[in-house]
C-alpha positions as CSV (number, residue, x, y, z in Angstrom):
1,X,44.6,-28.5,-26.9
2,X,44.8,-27.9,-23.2
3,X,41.1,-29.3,-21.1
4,X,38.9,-26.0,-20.7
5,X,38.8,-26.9,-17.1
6,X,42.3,-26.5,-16.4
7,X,42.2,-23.0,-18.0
8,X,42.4,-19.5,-15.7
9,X,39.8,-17.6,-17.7
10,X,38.5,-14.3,-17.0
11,X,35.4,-14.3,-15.3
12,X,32.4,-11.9,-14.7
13,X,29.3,-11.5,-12.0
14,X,26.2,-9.6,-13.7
15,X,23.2,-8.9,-11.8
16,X,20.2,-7.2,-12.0
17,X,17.2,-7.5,-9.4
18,X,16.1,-10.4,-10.9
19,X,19.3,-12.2,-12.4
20,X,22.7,-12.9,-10.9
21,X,24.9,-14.5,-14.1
22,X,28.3,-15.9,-13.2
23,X,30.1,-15.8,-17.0
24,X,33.6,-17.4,-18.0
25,X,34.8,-15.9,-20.9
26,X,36.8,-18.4,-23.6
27,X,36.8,-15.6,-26.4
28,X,40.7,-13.7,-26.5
29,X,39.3,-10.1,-26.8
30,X,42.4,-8.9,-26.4
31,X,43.0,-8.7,-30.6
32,X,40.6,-5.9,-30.1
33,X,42.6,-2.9,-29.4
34,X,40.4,-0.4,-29.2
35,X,38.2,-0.8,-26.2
36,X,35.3,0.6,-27.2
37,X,34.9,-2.0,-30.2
38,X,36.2,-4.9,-27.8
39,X,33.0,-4.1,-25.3
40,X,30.8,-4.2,-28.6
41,X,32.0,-7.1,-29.7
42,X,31.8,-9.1,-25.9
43,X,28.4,-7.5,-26.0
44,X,26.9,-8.9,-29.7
45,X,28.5,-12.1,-28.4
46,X,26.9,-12.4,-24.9
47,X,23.5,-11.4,-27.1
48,X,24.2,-14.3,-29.4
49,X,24.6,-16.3,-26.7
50,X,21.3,-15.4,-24.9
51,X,19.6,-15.8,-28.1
52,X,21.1,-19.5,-29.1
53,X,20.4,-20.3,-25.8
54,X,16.6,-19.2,-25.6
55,X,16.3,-21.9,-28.4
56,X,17.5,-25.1,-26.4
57,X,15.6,-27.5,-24.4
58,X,17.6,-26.6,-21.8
59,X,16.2,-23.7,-21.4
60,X,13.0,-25.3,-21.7
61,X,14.0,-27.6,-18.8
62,X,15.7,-24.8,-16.9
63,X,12.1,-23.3,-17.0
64,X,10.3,-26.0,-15.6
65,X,12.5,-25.3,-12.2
66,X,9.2,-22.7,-12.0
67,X,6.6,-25.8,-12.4
């Protein structure tokens, strides 16, 4: 399996007032063909990914930039 670093994956800048989010996507949603479903599926994933990481410590530690 080819080293994630040396892979040309599609990337995404999302930014509210208060966030700027630089994303790399790994997922192939191009099995998805209708496009509709694709963006609900990137979008239950990109929750699920929020969520998994709101329970790590490195979030915890991420917080403490605040301290």
């Amino acid at each position: 399996m080819e080293d994630i670093d040396n892979l040309l994956l599609p990337e995404i800048n999302l930014e509210t007032d208060d966030i700027i989010m630089n994303i790399a996507v790994k997922k192939d949603y191009s099995v998805i063909e209708d496009i509709d479903q694709r963006k609900e599926e990137f979008i239950k994933d990109l929750k699920a990914f929020i969520e998994e990481f709101s329970q790590t410590e490195e979030s915890k530690e991420f917080m403490k930039y605040y301290d």
